[in-house]
N, C-alpha and C positions, 0 to 999 in steps of 0.2 A: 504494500500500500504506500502511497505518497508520504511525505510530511506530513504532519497536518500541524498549521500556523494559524493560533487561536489569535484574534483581536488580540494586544496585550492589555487592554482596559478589562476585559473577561479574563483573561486567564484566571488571573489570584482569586478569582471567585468559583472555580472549577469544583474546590473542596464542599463547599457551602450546597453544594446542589445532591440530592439525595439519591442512594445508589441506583443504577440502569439496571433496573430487577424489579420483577414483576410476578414471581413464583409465589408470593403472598402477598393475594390485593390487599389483606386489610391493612398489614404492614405499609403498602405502597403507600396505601391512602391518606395512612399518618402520618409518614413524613410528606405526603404533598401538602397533608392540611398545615406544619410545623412552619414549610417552606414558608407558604401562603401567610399563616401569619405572623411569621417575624418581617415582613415588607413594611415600608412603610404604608401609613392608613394614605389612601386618596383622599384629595381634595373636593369634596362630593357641593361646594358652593355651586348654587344657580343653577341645582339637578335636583328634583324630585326624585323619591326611589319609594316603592310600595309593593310589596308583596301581593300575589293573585294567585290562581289556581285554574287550570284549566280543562274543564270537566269534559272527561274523556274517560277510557275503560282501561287503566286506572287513571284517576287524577294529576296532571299535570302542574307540580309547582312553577312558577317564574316569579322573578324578579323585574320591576319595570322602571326603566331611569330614564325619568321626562326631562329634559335641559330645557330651560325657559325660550321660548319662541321656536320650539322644538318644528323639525323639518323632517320628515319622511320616519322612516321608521327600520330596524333590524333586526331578525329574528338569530339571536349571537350562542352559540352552542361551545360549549368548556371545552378544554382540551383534557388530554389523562389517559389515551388511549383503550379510549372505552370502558374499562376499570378503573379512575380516581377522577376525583373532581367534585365540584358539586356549586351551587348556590354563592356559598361563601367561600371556597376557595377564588372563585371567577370575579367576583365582586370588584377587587380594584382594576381589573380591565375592563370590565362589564362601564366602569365608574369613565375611565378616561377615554373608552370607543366612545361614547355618551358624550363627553366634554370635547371632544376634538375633534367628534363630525359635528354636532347638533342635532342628531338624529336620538327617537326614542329606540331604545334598547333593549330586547326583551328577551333576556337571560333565562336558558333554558333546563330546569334541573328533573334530566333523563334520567331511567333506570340505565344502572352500571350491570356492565357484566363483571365476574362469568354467573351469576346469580340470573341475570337478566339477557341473554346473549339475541344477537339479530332474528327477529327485526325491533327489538324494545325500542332500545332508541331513537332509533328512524322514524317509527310510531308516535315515542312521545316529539321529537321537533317535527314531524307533519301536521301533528294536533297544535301546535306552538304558533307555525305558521296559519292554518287558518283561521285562529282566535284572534292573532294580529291585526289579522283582513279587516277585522271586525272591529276590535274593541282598542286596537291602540289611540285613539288620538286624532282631532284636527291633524290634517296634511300629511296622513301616512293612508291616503286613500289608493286606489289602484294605482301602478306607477310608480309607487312610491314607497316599495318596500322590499328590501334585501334580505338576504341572509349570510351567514358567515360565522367563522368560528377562529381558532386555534388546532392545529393539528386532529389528531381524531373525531373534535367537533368541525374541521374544517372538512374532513372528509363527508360528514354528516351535512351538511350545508352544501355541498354539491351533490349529494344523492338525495337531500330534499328538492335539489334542484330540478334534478332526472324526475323523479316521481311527480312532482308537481308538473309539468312536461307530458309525461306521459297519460296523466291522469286530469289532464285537463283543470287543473286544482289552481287555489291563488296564482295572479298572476306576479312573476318575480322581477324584478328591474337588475338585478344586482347580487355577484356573488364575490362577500370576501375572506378569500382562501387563502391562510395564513398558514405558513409551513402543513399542507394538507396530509392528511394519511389517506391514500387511496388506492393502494395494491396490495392484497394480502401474498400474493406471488413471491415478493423480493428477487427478482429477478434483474434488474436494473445495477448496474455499476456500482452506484453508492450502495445500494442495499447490499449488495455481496462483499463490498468492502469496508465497510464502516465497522468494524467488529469492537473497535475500543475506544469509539468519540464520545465527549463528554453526557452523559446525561441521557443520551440515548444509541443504544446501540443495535444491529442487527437482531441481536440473540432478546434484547429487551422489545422490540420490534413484532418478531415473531411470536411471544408472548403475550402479545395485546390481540395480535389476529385468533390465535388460540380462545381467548377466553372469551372475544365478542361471537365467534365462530363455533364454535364446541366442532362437531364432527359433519357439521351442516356445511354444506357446498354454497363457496359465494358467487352470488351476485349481483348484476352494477350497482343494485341500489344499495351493498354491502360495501363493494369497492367499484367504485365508479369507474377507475382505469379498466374496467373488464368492460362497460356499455359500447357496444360497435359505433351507434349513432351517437356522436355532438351536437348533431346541430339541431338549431331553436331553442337552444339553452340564452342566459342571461348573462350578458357582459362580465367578466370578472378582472380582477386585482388575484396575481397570486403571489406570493413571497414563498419565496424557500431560505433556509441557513446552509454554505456554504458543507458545514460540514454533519450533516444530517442525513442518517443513512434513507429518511425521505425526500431526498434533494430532487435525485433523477427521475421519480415519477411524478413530481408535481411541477418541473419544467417540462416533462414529455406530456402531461396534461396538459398544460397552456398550451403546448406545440400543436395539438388534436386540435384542440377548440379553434386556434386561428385556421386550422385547416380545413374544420368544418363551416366557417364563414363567425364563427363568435367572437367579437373584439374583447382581447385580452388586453392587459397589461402586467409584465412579467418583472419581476424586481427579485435578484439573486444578491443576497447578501455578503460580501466576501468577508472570511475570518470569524464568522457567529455560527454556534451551533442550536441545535435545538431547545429552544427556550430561553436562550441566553438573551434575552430581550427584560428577564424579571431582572435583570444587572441594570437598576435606573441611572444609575450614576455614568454608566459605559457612553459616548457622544453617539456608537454605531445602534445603540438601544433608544434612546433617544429619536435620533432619526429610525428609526424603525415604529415606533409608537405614533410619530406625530405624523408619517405619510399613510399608517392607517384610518386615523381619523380624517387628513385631509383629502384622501382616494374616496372614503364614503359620503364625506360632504359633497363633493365635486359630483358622484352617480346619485342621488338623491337630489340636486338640487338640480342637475337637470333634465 
């Protein structure tokens, strides 16, 4: 395998980040939730935030973060690779997508595998998006409402994409896929290579497809890199980290969609790995946070 030449602003923080092991979720879940709250608290000024529930078979929680003169709307799914995350882990980027498009935000708290494996999740963010349709808000009417995530919920936001698509369901303006998980395959360069990069790695990879999967056969709307047809899908923003054994499927997805005729825009982060973006103090995290917010301003407002 190459080098691998971590941002120097991330490295010293390489320790801090909880081990690439997923062989006990509840384990995982606790140091996710550890990670999560030793960050600092977000700046939650000039954002509404209230709890709802979206009645469905079972009950869908969310979280909803109104930013005052609030402009279109996102349906924002946790990352954790399908096994960790939740409500309040998600909260301070739930908090700063919110503050840095102006868009409402409605943070989505899915059942977790391997307790709950495909299609739980898909199920609860499809019930997420068409409660949105409905009940987010002034100016998150048709047109005017995305979806998007973080890694496993990014892949989750592209197969609500697919499914909405196929099913004739809400109509979606916008998808932002943020370092995506979308091939349970690992088949791809990174994926075969990446065996010891920070925080995530192949072997930690293949354990998250395991427990959303059990011995059930995927697909697209599991891993969207498996759908033949792209096209009529909804503009997207995708980011990958340099050194993330999901790097090469989620630029060889953008590469599909422009070929299908769907206008992408593709941002490869050089020197950050997977997640290295909760590094606030890093300039490359930084700029990674603020062209999230300003990419979903920019497709919501017009």
């Amino acid at each position: 395998m190459n080098a691998v030449h971590v941002d120097p602003e991330l490295e010293a923080f390489i320790p801090s980040f909880p081990p690439a092991d997923l062989s006990d979720p509840v384990t995982a879940r606790r140091n996710l939730a550890g990670l999560a709250a030793a960050a600092p608290a977000p700046d939650t000024t000039g954002v509404e935030i209230e709890d709802a529930v979206v009645r469905a078979d079972p009950d869908v929680p969310v979280r909803i973060y109104r930013p005052h003169r609030a402009h279109g709307a996102i349906v924002w799914l946790h990352g954790g690779g399908f096994v960790m995350g939740d409500l309040e882990t998600e909260h301070p980027w739930a908090v700063r997508i919110a503050s840095g498009s102006g868009a409402v935000v409605v943070s989505v708290g899915y059942r977790l595998a391997p307790e709950h494996r495909f299609p739980a999740a898909l199920d609860d963010a499809y019930a997420a998006l068409a409660w949105t349709a409905g009940h987010a808000g002034p100016g998150t009417g048709p047109g005017r409402i995305a979806v998007g995530g973080h890694a496993a919920g990014a892949g989750l936001a592209a197969a609500v994409a697919l499914r909405a698509r196929d099913q004739h369901g809400p109509q979606i303006c916008f998808q932002l896929l943020n370092q995506p998980e979308l091939d349970d395959r690992q088949e791809t360069w990174s994926a075969r290579n990446f065996t010891s990069t920070p925080f995530m790695t192949r072997a930690k990879v293949a354990a998250s497809w395991r427990h959303y999967l059990g011995s059930g056969p995927a697909s697209p709307y599991a891993a969207p890199v498996r759908a033949s047809d792209l096209s009529g899908l909804p503009p997207a923003y995708i980011a990958s980290a340099e050194l993330d054994p999901n790097r090469d499927e989620a630029i060889g997805y953008a590469l599909r969609l422009l070929q299908a005729g769907v206008p992408v825009e593709l941002h490869q982060w050089a020197g950050t790995f997977h997640g290295s973006q909760a590094v606030l103090s890093a300039g490359v995290s930084q700029r990674q946070i603020a062209e999230l917010g300003a990419v979903l301003r920019r497709a919501l407002a017009g």
